[in-house]
C-alpha positions in Angstrom: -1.7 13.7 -11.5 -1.2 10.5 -9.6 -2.5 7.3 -11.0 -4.6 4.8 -8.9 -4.4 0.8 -9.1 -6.7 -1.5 -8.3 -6.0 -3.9 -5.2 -4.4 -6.3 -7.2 -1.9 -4.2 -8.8 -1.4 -2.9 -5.3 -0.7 -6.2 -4.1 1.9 -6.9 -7.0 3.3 -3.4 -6.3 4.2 -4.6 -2.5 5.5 -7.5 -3.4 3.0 -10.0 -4.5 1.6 -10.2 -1.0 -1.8 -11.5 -0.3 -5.2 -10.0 0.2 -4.8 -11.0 4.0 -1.4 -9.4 4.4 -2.8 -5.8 3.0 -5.8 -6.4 5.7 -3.1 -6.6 8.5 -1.2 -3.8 7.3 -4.2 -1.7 7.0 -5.6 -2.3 10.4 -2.0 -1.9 12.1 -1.6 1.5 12.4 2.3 1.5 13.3 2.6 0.3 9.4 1.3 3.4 8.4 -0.1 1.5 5.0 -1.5 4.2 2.8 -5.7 3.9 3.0 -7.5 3.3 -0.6 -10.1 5.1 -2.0 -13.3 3.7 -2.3 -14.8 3.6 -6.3 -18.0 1.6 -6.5 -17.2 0.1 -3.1 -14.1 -1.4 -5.3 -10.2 -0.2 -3.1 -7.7 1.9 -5.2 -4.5 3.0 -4.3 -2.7 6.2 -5.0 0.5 4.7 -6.8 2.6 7.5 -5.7 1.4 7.1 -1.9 2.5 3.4 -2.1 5.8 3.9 -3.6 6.2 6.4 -0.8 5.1 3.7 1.4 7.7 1.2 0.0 11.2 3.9 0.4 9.7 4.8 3.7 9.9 1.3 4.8 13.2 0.8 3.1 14.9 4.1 5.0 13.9 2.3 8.3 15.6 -0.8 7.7 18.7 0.7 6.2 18.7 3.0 9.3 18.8 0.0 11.7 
């Protein structure tokens, strides 16, 4: 079963970005940024999805 972290682990997980920077990813569809579940209208993320999210993103740099 996949584990699912809160928006600030999320943003540690990508990198330390900021709250701003996950609202641009997730309202940019070409990022493809994996959508969070909503838990007492708190966002969690799917850890596996991210991390997924992360090698996709490295693939498509490495391919260029």
């Amino acid at each position: 079963m996949s584990q699912l972290v809160s928006a600030a682990e999320q943003r540690r997980i990508c990198g330390n970005v900021s709250e701003m920077t996950t609202w641009r990813w997730l309202n940019r569809p070409e990022m493809n940024f994996p959508k969070p579940i909503k838990i007492a209208n708190r966002n969690y993320w799917d850890r596996d999805e991210l991390e997924a999210w992360i090698e996709s993103r490295l693939a498509e740099r490495e391919a260029v």
